[in-house]
SENUKOL-765231 format. One record per residue (C-alpha): chain; x, y, z. Coordinates in nm, 2 decimals, padded with zeros to 4 digits. Layout:
REM residues N
["A",[X,Y,Z]],
...
END
This chain:
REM residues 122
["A",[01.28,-00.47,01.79]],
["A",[01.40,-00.10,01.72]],
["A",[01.07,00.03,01.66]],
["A",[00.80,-00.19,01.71]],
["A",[00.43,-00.09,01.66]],
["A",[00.20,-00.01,01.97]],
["A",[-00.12,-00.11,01.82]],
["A",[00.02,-00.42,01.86]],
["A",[00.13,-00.39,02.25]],
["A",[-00.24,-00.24,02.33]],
["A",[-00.45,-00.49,02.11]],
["A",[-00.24,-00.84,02.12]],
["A",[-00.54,-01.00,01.94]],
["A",[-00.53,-00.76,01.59]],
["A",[-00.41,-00.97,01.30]],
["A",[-00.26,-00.83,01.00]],
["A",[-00.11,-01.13,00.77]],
["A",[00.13,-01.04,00.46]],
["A",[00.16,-01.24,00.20]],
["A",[00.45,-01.22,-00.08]],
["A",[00.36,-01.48,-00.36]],
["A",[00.41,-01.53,-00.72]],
["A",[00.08,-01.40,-00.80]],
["A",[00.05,-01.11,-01.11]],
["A",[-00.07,-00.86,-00.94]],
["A",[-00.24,-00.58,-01.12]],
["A",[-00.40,-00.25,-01.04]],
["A",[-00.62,-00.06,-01.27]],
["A",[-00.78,00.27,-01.33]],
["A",[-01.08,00.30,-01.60]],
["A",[-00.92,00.01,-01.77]],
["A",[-00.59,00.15,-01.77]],
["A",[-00.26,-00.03,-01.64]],
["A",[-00.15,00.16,-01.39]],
["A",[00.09,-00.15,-01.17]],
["A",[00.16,-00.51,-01.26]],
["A",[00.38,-00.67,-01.05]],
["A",[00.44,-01.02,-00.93]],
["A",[00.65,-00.82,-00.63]],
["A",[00.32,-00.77,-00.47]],
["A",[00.31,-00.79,-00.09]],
["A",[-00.09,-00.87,00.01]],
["A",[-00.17,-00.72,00.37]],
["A",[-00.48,-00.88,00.55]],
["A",[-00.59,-00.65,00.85]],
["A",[-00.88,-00.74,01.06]],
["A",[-01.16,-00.56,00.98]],
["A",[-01.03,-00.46,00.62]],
["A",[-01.04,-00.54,00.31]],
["A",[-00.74,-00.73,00.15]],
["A",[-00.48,-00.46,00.02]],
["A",[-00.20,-00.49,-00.26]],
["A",[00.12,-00.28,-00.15]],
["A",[00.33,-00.26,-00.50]],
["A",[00.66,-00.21,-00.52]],
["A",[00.68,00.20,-00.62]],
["A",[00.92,00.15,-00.94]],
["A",[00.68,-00.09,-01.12]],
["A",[00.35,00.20,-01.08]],
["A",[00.31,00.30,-01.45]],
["A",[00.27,00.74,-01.45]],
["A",[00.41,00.97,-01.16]],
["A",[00.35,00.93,-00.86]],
["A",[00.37,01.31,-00.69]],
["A",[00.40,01.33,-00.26]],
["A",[00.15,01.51,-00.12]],
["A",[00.09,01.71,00.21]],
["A",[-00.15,01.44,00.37]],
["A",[-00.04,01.22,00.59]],
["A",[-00.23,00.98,00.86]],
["A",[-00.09,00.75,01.14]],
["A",[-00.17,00.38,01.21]],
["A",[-00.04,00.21,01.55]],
["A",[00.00,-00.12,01.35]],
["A",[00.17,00.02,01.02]],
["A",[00.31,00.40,01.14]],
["A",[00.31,00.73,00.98]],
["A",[00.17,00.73,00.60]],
["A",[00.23,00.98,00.33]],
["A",[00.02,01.01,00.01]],
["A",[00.04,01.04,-00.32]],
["A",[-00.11,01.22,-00.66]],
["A",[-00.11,00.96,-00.96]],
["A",[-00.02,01.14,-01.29]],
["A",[-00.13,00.90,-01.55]],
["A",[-00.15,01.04,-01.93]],
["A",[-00.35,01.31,-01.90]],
["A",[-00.54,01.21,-01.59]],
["A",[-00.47,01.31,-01.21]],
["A",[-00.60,01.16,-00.94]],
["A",[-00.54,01.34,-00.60]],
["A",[-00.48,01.11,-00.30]],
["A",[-00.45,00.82,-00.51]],
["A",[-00.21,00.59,-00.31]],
["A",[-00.02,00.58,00.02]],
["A",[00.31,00.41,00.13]],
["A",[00.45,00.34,00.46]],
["A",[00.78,00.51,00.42]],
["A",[00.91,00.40,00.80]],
["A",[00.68,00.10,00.89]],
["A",[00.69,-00.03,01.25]],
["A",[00.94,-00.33,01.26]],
["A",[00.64,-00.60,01.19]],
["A",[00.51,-00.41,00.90]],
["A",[00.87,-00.40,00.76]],
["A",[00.77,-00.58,00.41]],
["A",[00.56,-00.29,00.28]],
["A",[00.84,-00.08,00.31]],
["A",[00.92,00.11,-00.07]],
["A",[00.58,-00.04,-00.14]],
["A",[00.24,00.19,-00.26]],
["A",[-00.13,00.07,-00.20]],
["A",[-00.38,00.24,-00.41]],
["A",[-00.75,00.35,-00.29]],
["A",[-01.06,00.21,-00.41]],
["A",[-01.12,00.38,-00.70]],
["A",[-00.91,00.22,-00.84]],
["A",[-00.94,-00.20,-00.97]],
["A",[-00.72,-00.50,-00.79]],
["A",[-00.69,-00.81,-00.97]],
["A",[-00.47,-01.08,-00.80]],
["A",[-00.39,-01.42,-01.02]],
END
């Protein structure tokens, strides 16, 4: 592997699962349509709740990088985004994975949104 994630080396016994299906996948703010996709990768980490990462040219409004960023030994460096949606903005309202660790490679181009805003898988 070229760049394979430490978390992984330190803590053998952390699972994170991805699963790509067929499943619509939808994501929701107040009701709005903000993503549906059925390009959808679902990440299942230990100890977190189930995430959608959507493919970044099927997010409905503009997404806007922002300065934060955050590191994760099992995914790598994340940047984050503003969500212009109609009239509404939404600071901090998704992050993406720009140069995942080799395992984490499927998120890749991908964008998970926070918990203010609604998942709906199926």
């Amino acid at each position: 592997m070229a760049n394979p994630a430490p978390g992984f080396v330190k803590n053998p016994t952390h699972t994170i699962t991805l699963d790509k299906g067929p499943d619509v996948v939808t994501v929701l703010l107040d009701g709005k349509m903000v993503a549906a996709t059925t390009h959808a990768v679902i990440l299942h980490e230990d100890g977190y709740k189930q995430r959608a990462y959507i493919p970044r040219e099927e997010v409905i409004g503009t997404l806007s990088k922002n300065s934060r960023s955050t590191h994760c030994p099992y995914k790598g460096d994340a940047a984050y985004f503003d969500l212009t949606l109609g009239e509404t903005r939404v600071p901090d309202a998704a992050w993406s994975y720009e140069a995942p660790f080799d395992e984490m490679a499927a998120i890749e181009g991908h964008i998970s949104f926070d918990d203010r805003f609604e998942l709906r898988i199926g």
